[in-house]
N, C-alpha and C positions, 0 to 999 in steps of 0.2 A: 651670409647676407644675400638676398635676392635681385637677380641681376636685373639692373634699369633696361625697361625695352626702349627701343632705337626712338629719337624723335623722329614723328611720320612727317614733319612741316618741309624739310628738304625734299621727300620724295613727292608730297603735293604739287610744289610748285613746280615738278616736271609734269605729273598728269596734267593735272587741271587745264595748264595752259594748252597743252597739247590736244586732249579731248576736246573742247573751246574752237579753237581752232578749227579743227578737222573736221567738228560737225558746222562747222558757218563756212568751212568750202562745201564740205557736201551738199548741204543748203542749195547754195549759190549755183552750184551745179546742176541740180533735181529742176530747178525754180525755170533754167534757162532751158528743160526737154521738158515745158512744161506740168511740172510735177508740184503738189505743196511741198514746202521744205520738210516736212516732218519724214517724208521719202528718205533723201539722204541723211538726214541724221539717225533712223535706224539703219539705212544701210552702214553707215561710217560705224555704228555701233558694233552691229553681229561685225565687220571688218577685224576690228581690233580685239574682238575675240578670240575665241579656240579656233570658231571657223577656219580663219585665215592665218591674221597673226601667228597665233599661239600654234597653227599647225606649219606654216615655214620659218617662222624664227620666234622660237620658243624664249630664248634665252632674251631678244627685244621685249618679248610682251611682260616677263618678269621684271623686266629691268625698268618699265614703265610702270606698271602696277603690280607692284611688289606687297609682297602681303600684309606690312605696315601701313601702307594707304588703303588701301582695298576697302576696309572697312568706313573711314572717314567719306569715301566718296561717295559711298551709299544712304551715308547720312545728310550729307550735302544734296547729294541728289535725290532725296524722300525729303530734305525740306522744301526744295525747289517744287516738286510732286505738290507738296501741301499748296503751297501756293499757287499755283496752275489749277488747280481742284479749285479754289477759291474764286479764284479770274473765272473760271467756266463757271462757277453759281450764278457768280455777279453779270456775267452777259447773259444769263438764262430768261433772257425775257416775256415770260408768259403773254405780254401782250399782242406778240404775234400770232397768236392765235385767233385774233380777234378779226371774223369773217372767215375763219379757216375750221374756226373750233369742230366741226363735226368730220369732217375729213381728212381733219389733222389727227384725231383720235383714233380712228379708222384704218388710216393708213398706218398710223405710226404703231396700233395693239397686234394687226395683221402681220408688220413686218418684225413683230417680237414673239408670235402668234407660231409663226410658221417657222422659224430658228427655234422656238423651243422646245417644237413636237419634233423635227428632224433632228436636231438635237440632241434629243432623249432616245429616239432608236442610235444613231451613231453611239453614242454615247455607252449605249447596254452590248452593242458589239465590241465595243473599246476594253469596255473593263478589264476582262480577263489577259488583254494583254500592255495596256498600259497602265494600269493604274496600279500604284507603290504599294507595295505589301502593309496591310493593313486599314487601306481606305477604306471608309466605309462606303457602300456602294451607291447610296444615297446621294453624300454627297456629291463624291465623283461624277453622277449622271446627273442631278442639279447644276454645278460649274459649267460642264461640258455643253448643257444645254443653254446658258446664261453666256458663256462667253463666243454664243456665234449669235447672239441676238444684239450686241453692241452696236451703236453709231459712234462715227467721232463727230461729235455737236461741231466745236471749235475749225476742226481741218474744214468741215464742210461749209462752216462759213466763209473760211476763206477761199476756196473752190469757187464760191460762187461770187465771191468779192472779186477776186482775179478774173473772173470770166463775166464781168456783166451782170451776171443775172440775179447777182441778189436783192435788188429793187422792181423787178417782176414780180407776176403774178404767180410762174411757179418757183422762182424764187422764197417766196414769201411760206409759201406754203410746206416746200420740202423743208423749211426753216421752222416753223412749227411741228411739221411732223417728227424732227429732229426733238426738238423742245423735249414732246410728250414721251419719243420715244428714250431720252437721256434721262429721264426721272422716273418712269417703269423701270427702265433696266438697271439705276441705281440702286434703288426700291429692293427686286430682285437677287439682287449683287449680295447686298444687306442680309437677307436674309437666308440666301444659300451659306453667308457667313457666320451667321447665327449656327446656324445648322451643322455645321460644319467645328466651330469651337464648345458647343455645348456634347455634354456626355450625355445626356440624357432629354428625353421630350418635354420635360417640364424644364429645366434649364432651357432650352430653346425659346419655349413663350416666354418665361423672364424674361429673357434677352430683348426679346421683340417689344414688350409690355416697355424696359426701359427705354429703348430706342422709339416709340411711338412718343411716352411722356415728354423723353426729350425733345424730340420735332415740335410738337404745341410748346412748352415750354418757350425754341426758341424763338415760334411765329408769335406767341402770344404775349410773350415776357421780354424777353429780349430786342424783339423789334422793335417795339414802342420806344424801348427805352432809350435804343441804338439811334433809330429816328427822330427824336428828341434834340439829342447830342449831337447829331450831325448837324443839326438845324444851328445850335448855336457856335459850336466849331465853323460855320461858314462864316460867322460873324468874330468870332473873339481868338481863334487858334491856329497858328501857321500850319502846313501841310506838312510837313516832319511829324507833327503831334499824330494829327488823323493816321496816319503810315504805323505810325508804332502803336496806337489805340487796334488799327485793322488789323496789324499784322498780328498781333499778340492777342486779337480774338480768335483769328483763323486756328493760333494755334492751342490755344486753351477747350474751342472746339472739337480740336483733332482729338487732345487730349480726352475730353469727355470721351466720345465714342470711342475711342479707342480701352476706355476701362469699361463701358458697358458691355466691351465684346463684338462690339460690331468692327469698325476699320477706323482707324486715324482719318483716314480722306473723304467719309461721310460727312464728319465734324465738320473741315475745313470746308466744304461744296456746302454744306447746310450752311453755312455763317455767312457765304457768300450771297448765297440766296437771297438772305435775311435782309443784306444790306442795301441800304437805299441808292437808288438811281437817282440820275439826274442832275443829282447836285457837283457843283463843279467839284471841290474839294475831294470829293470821290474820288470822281472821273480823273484829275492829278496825280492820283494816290494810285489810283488802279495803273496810270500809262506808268506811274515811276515803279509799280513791284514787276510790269511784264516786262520794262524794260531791264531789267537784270535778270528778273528769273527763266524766260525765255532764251535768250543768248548765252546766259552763266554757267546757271543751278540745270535746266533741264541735260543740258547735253551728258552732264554727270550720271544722269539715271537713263540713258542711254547708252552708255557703254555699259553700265551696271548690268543693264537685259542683254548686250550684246555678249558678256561678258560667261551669262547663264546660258546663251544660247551654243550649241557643238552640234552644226550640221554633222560632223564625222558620226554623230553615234546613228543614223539613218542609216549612211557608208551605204554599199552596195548591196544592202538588202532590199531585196523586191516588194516583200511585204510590207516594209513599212515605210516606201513610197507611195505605194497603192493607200495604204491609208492615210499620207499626205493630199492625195489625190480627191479621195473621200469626203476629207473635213474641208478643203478648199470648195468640194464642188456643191457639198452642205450650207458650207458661208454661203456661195454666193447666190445658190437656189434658197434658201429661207429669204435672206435680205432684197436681193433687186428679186427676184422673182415674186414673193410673196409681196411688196410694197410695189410693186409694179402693178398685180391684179387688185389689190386694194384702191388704186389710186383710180385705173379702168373701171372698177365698178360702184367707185366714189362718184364717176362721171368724168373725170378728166379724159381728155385725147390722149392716144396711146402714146405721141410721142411724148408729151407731161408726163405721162406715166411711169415710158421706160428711163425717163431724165431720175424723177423722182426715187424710182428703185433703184438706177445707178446710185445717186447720193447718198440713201441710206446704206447701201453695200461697202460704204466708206469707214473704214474703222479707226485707223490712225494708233495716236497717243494711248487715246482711252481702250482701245483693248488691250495694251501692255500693261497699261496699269492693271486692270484684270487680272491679265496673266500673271504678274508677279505676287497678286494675292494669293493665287491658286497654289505656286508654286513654293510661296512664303509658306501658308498653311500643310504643303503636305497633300495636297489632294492630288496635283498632278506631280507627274516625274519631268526630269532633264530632257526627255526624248520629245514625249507629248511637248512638252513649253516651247520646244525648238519647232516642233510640226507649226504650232498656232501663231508662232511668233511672224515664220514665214505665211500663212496665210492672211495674216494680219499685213504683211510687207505686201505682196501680192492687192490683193483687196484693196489697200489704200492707191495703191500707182493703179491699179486699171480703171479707178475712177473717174482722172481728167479725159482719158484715150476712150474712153465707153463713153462720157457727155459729146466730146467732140462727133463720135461716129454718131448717135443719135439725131444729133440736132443739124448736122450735115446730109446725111442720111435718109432721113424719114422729112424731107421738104420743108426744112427753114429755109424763111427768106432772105435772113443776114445769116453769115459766118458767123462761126461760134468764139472767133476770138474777134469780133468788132463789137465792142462794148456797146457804140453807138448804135448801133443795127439790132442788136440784141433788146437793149431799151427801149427802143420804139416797136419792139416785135407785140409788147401787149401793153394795157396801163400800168404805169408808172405809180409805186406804192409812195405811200406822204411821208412815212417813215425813212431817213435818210442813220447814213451810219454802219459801220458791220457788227455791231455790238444784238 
């Protein structure tokens, strides 16, 4: 008779709470040097890994996530992922581009432009020694180029919501350039995925052929229909319903893209896209899924990365800090450098400029999620995942310390942390909100 495996429910209700917890101190902590929270909840993450944990008390970090949970929290924490993907559609709002549209494209194709040619050289040096036996080289230099061309949309709105200036003029604008640049590099992401699960080049166009039909599909088919139903759901159906109609499309979403081959979290960000603004019942539905999946579901798939992440395998080798050194100094020369000169010969004042290149240089959440594609698929190894993870950590914290030096710096006339002063530095956009 085959032995029942252990119920993992006892062992959850020690992580969950625990992880929970310790990323809403870390939060709280990052928030008051300040930093956006997503700082310390990947640092609290890589913490409770091998890094640290698992390298001074080995025997704790089993005894917390013990290998019958392990997998459940991953699952928890790629539902949480779904619907974070979803929220980030749903605030994608292309009308901030409006007054922006040609320098927001500009700035935002340069600063994906120029990470994905530097990119592509690191990347062809990379190969031979990090990349897992068997990759193919293609896609390996694809990913590597793709994942230092990220923004984190989300973190950077809130950067600039904590600081003032997201009702500004270059407010407004790094917020578009975000826009354009989070839906290229999704796009992108997409496709290097394609490439990457398909065996062969004609499987790859399939791939892309069904992932195109489905995107009209959803604008053309699904919007309407969705926008329809919401219209009368504002009138006829409590907000319980709309929550479980969203939430059960985000995932049926996922589900599609996820059997065309492309990723689960297309779906969900695509269906997010799709749905309609505006309307209150949304707007309800949306603060009740951030309000758990934010504080709950995400912290789970942060210890999950923290989890993948072992500085020790770096340890004392020269070499493969040098090339920590490399991809950090890649990030951040493609991102602020490259959206910095786009923004200068967009016309902006240098110091817009170097504000604007800091913000995109901001990667946060969404380049983990990246990375755990890369790492999920096989393309990159434990070492590399740990290199990008940190430069991801890195790149997110020198965000708020680079606006400040800037805008202090290069002759503002208010402090960069007086909202008021900052608000009146230029006009005041009509659009109110951090959405």
């Amino acid at each position: 008779m085959a032995a029942v495996p252990p119920d993992p429910l006892p062992d959850l209700l020690i992580a969950v709470p625990a992880v929970i917890l310790a990323c809403r101190a870390g939060a709280q902590l990052v928030r008051r040097l300040g930093q956006p929270p997503v700082v310390g909840e990947i640092v609290v993450g890589i913490l409770f890994g091998p890094s640290l944990l698992g390298w001074l008390w080995p025997a704790a970090q089993a005894w917390l996530f013990p290998p019958s949970a392990l997998s459940y929290i991953g699952v928890l924490g790629n539902i949480g992922l779904l619907a974070f993907m979803f929220l980030v559609g749903l605030e994608l709002d292309l009308k901030a581009l409006r007054g922006h549209s040609r320098t927001a494209v500009a700035v935002s194709q340069a600063s994906i432009a120029v990470p994905l040619l530097l990119g592509t050289l690191l990347a062809l040096g990379m190969y031979g020694t990090f990349a897992p036996e068997g990759t193919d080289k293609l896609a390996f230099v694809l990913f590597i180029a793709v994942s230092m061309s990220i923004t984190a949309f989300p973190v950077l709105a809130r950067i600039l919501t904590d600081r003032g200036l997201y009702r500004t003029r270059v407010g407004a604008l790094a917020m578009a350039c975000a826009a354009v640049d989070d839906v290229t590099a999704w796009c992108l992401l997409a496709a290097v995925v394609a490439v990457t699960k398909s065996s062969s080049p004609m499987e790859a166009v399939t791939t892309a052929a069904y992932a195109a039909a489905f995107t009209l599909a959803m604008f053309y088919v699904v919007r309407p229909l969705l926008n329809r139903w919401v219209g009368r759901a504002e009138r006829k159906y409590a907000d319980g319903v709309v929550l479980v109609v969203l939430f059960s499309g985000l995932c049926l979403g996922a589900f599609a893209t996820e059997e065309i081959g492309v990723h689960a979290l297309f779906g969900a960000f695509l269906f997010g896209v799709i749905t309609p603004r505006g309307r209150r019942k949304i707007e309800a539905t949306a603060a009740r899924l951030r309000a758990f999946t934010l504080p709950v579901l995400l912290p789970l798939f942060f210890v999950s990365t923290g989890l993948k992440t072992d500085v020790s395998l770096l340890g004392g080798d020269l070499a493969q800090w040098l090339w920590a050194g490399a991809v950090l100094a890649v990030a951040v020369l493609g991102k602020w450098g490259g959206g910095s000169v786009a923004a200068r010969l967009a016309g902006q004042r240098w110091r817009d400029a170097m504000s604007i290149g800091a913000l995109m240089n901001c990667r946060g959440l969404t380049e983990l999620v990246v990375l755990n594609i890369g790492l999920g698929l096989g393309v990159i190894g434990p070492d590399l995942f740990t290199i990008l993870v940190l430069m991801a950590l890195l790149t997110t914290a020198a965000t708020s310390p680079a606006l400040s030096w800037i805008r202090r710096g290069a002759g503002d006339p208010y402090p960069a942390d007086d909202p008021s002063g900052i608000g009146q530095e230029e006009p005041v956009l009509e659009s109110a909100g951090t959405r």
